[in-house]
C-alpha positions in Angstrom: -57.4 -175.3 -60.4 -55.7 -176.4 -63.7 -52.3 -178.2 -62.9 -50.8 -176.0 -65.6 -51.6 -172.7 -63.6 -51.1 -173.9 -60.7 -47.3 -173.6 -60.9 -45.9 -170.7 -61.5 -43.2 -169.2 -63.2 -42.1 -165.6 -64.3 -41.6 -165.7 -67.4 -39.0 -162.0 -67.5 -36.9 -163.8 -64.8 -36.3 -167.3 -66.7 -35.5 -164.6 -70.1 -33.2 -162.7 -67.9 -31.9 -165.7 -66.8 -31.5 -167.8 -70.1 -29.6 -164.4 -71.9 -27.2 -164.4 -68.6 -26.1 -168.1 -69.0 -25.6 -167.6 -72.8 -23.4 -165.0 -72.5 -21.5 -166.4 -69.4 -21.6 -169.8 -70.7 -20.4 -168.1 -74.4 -17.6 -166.0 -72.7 -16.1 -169.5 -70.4 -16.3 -171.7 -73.5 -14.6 -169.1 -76.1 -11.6 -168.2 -73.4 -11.2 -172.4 -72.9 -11.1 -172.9 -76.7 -7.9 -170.4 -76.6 -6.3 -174.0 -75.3 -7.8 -176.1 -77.2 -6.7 -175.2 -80.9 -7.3 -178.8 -82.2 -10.7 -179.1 -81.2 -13.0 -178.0 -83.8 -16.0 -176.7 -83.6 -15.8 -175.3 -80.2 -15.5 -171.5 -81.1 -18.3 -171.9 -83.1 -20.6 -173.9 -80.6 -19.7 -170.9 -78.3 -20.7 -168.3 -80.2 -23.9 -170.3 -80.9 -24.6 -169.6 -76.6 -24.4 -166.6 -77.4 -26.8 -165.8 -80.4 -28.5 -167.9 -78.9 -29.1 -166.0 -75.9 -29.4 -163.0 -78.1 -33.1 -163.8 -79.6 -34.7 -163.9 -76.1 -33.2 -160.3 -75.5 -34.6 -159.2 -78.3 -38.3 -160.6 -77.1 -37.8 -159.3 -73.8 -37.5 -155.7 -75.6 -40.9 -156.0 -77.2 -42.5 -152.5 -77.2 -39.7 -150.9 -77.4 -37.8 -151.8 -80.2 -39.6 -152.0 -83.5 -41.7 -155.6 -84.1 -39.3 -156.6 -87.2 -36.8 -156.2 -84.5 -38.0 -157.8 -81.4 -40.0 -160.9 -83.9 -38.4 -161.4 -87.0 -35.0 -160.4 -86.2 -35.0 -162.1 -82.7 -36.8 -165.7 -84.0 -34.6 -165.7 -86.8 -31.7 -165.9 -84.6 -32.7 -168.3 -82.5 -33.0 -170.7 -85.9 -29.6 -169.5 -86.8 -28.0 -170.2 -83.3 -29.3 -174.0 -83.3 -28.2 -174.5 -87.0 -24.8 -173.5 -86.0 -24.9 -175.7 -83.1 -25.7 -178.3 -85.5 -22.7 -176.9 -87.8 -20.7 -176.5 -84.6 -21.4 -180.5 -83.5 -20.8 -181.9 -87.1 -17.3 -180.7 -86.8 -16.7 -181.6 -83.2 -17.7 -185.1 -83.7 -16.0 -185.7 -87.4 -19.8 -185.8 -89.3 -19.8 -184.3 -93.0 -20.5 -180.1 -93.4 -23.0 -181.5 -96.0 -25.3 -182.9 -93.6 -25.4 -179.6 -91.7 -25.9 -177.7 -94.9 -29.4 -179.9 -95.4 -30.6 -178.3 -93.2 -29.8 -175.0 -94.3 -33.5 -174.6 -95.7 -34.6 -174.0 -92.5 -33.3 -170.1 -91.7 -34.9 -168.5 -94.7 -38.1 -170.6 -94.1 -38.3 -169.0 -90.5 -37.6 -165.8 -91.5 -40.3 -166.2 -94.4 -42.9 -167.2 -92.2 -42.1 -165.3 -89.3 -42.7 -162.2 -92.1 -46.2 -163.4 -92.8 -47.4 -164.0 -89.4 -46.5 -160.6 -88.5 -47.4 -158.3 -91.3 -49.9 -160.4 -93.4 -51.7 -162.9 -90.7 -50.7 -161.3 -87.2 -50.4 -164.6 -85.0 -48.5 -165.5 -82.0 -49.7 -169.2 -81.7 -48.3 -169.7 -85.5 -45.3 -167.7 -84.6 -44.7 -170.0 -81.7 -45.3 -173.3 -83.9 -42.7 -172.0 -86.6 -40.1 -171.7 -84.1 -40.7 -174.5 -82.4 -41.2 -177.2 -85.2 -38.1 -175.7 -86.3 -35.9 -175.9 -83.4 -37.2 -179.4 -82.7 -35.9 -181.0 -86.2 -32.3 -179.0 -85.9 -31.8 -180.5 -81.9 -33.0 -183.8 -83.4 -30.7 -183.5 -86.0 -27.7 -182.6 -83.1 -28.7 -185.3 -81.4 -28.4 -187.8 -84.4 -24.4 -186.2 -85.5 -23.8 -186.7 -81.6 -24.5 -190.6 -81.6 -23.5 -191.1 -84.9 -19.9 -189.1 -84.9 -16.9 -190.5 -85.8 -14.8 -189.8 -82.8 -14.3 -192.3 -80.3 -15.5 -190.3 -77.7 -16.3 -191.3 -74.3 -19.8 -192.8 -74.4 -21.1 -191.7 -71.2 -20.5 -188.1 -72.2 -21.7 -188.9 -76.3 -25.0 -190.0 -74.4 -25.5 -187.6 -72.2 -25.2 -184.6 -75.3 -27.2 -186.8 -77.8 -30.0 -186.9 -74.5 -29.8 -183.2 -73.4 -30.5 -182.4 -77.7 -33.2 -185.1 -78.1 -35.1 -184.5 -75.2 -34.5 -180.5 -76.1 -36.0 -181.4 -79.6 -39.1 -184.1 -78.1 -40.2 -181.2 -76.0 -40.2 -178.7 -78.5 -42.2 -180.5 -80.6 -44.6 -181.5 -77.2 -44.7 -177.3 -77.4 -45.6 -177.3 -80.9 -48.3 -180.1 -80.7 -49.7 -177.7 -77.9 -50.0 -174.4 -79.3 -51.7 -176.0 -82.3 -54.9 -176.7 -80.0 -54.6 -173.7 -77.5 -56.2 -170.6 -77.8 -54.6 -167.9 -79.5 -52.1 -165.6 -77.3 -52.6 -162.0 -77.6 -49.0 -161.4 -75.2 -46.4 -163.3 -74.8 -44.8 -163.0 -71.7 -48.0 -163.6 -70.4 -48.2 -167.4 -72.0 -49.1 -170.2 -69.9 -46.8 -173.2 -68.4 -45.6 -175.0 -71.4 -44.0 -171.6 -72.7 -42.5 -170.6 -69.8 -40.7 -173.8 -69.6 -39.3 -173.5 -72.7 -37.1 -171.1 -71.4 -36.5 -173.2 -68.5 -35.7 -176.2 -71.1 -33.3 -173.7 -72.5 -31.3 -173.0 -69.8 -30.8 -176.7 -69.2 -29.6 -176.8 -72.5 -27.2 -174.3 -72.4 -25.7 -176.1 -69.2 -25.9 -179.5 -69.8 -24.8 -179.1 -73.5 -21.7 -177.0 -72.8 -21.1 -179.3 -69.1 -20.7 -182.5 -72.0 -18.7 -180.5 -74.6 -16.3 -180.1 -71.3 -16.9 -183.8 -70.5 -16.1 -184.9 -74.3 -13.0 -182.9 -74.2 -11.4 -183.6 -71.1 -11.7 -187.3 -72.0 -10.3 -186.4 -75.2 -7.5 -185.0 -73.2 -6.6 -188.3 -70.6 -7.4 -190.3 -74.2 -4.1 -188.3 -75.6 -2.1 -188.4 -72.3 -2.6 -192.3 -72.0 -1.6 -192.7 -75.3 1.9 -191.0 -75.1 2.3 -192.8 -71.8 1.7 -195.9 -73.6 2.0 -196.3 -77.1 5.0 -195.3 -79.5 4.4 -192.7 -81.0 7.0 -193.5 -83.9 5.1 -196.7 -84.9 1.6 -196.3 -82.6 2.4 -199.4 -81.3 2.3 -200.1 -77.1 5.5 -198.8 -75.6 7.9 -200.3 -73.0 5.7 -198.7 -70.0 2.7 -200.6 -71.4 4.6 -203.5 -71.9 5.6 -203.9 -68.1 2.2 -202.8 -66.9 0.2 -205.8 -69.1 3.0 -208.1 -67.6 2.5 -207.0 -63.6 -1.0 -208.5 -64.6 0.1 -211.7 -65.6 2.7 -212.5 -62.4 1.7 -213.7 -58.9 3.5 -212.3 -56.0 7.0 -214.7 -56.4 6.8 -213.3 -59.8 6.0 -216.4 -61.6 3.4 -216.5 -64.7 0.2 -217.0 -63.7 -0.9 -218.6 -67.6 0.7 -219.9 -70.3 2.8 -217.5 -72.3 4.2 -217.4 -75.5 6.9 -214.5 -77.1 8.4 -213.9 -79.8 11.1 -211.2 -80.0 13.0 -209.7 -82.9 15.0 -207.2 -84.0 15.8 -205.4 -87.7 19.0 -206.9 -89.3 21.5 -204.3 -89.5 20.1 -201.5 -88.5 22.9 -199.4 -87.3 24.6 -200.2 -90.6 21.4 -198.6 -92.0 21.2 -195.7 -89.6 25.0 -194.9 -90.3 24.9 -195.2 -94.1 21.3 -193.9 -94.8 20.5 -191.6 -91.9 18.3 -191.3 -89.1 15.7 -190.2 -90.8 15.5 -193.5 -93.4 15.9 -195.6 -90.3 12.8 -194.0 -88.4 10.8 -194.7 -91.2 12.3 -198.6 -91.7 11.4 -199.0 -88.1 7.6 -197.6 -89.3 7.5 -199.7 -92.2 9.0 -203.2 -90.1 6.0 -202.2 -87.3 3.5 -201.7 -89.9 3.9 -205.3 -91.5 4.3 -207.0 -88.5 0.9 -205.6 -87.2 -0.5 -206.4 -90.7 0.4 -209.9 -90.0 -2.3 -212.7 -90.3 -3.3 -214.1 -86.7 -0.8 -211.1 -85.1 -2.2 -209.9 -81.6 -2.7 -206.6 -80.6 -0.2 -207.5 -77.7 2.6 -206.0 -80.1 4.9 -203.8 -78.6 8.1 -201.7 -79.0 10.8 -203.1 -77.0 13.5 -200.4 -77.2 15.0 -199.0 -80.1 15.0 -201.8 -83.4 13.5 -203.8 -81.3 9.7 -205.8 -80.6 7.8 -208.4 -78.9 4.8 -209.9 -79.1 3.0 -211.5 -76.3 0.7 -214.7 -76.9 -1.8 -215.9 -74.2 -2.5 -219.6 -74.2 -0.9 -220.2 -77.7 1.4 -223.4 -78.4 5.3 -222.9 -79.4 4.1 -224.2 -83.1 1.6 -221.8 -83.7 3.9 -218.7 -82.0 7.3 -220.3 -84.6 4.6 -219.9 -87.8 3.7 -216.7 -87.0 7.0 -215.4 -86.7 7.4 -216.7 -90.0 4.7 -215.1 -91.3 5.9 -212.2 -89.8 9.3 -212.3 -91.4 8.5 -213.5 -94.7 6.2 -210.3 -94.6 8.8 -208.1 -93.6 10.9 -209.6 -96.3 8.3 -209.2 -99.4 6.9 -205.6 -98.1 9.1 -203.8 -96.5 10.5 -200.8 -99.1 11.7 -197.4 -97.8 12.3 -194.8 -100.4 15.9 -193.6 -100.8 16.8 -196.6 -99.3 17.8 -199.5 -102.0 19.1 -202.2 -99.6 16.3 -205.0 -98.8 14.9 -205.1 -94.9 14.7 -208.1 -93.0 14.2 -209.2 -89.5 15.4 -212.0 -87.0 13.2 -213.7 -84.5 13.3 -215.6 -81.3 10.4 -217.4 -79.9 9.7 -218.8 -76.7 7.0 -220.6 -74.5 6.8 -220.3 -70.9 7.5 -223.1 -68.5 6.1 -224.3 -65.5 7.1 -221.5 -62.8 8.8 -219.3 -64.7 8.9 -215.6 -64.3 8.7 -213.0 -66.6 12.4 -212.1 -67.1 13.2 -215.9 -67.6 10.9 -216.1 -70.4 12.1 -213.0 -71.9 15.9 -213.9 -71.6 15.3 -217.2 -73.2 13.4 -215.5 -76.2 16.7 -212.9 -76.0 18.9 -216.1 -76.5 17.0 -217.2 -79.4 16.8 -213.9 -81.5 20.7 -214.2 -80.4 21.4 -217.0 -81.9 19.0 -216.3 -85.4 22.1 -213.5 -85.6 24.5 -216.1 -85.3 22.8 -218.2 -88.0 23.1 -215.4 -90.9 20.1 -213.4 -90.0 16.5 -213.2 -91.3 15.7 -216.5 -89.7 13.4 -217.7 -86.3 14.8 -219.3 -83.7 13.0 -221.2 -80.7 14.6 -220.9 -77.3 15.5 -224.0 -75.6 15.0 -225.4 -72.4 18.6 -225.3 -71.3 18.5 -221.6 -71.8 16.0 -222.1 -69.6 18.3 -223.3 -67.0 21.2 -221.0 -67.7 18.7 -218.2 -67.5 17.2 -219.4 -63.8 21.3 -219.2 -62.6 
């Protein structure tokens, strides 16, 4: 017996069951977008489930609806649902409109040719081969906006889409390759193996699809909660929490530095002068401006963080006390040449403290002695970079 044969399917359950997970699938993704106004192109990958689901209805009704109905009408959709799926994904994943409007072509064509191979050359093989050649360049098209989108979406769940698409889109055209050397098929629902499992393919697509738009989007989600747990959201630099939490890496159990350390602190010269005579709002945006040079800063880590208030520091691993004193000059001549605020005529400029940490030293120590530095830059007129001595070192250990 043929392997093909062998296994069987019913090919009016897996419809019936491919037109109940569109619409289910349709209904739980449209009442989830309600929360989630920011993400685009949810709605209309929802309502894609759901004209999508609608062509296979209107196969199953063959017979009793009219054949421009239950053929043209319901193969069209099916184009239309996967082109808005590719519409749907474009905008999900940050990819040009444009490249889903190439593919535009593609509707009229199947609605053309699904005209002719009804009324003019009355064939289900060629019907079957226009759907399916179709279908298999817009899921490989999906597949490619999925991989190549501009979001920095969690990979794991980009792969997984871009795989349940491509694989979607290999098979189809496996289908089509097929039907060009079978036999012709005089009833549909009574098609062999590789048709029937195009509706099983389907409803793996309408689950795994829609299980990775959940995935993409709840990473989205701990992706936005992690960053306003740790990062600034003033100057998207890392925050005080993140600051504390890198550090807890970097001390053994006594609390001393397990590497070599380097810091430079510093603060905005006269800032509550500038908040008192400009306003809050010009001293948000000085803050901005002072964070925006400082991360633009030649050689600058991305250890930079926002201390509290007017203040920063900036964490160096492994990095000698000559290198850390040049680039907080850097940093301060930068500050200096590029910092303007409009509204705001008064020039901005920072002072700094640098430190290096000492043999056992803990994390505080280091800190205080950077403190005492920046403290005395203050004393010495401001816009200046001090380096912290070892007898603050001492004082500090009291």
């Amino acid at each position: 017996m043929d392997t093909l044969t062998a296994f069987s399917l019913d090919m009016r359950t897996l419809n019936f069951v491919m037109i109940l997970f569109s619409v289910i699938y349709c209904i739980g993704l449209f009442l989830f977008a309600q929360t989630q106004v920011k993400t685009q192109g949810l709605r209309l990958f929802a309502l894609a489930l759901l004209v999508m689901g609608s062509g296979p209805l209107l196969i199953s009704l063959r017979g009793v609806v009219p054949d421009w109905i239950s053929i043209i009408v319901a193969n069209t959709l099916i184009a239309i649902s996967f082109h808005m799926i590719l519409h749907g994904m474009c905008q999900f994943r940050g990819v040009k409109a444009q490249f889903a409007h190439t593919f535009s072509w593609i509707v009229p064509v199947v609605l053309a040719l699904n005209l002719y191979f009804t009324y003019e050359a009355n064939s289900i093989n060629q019907r079957i081969l226009v759907s399916a050649v179709s279908i298999s360049i817009l899921a490989l098209a999906t597949a490619y906006v999925v991989i190549v989108g501009k979001h920095k979406d969690y990979q794991p769940a980009v792969w997984t889409m871009a795989a349940t698409f491509g694989s979607f889109g290999f098979f189809m055209l496996f289908r089509a390759f097929y039907t060009w050397n079978s036999v012709e098929i005089y009833h549909f629902m009574n098609a062999d193996l590789v048709h029937k499992l195009t509706f099983l393919f389907s409803i793996f697509l309408v689950v795994a699809s829609s299980f990775s738009m959940l995935w993409l989007i709840n990473m989205r989600q701990l992706d936005d909660i992690y960053a306003l747990s740790y990062f600034d959201s003033l100057t998207n630099l890392r925050n005080r929490r993140a600051l504390d939490s890198y550090t807890l890496a970097l001390t053994d159990e006594e609390e001393k530095l397990k590497c070599k350390l380097s810091i430079i602190m510093l603060d905005i010269d006269r800032f509550k002068l500038i908040n008192d005579r400009y306003g809050h709002v010009i001293g948000d945006k000085v803050i901005k401006a002072v964070a925006t040079q400082i991360k633009g800063t030649s050689n600058a880590p991305k250890a930079i963080y926002r201390f509290g208030g007017d203040e920063f520091i900036i964490v160096l691993n492994n990095q000698t006390i000559d290198f850390t004193h040049f680039l907080a000059e850097s940093m301060r001549t930068r500050v200096v040449e590029h910092v303007r605020v409009d509204g705001m005529s008064a020039k901005v400029s920072c002072s700094f403290g640098v430190a290096e940490s000492l043999c056992d030293e803990s994390w505080d120590a280091l800190v205080a002695r950077a403190d005492e530095a920046l403290y005395r830059a203050k004393q010495e007129g401001r816009n200046c970079v001090q380096i912290a001595s070892e007898r603050a070192q001492l004082i500090a250990n009291v």
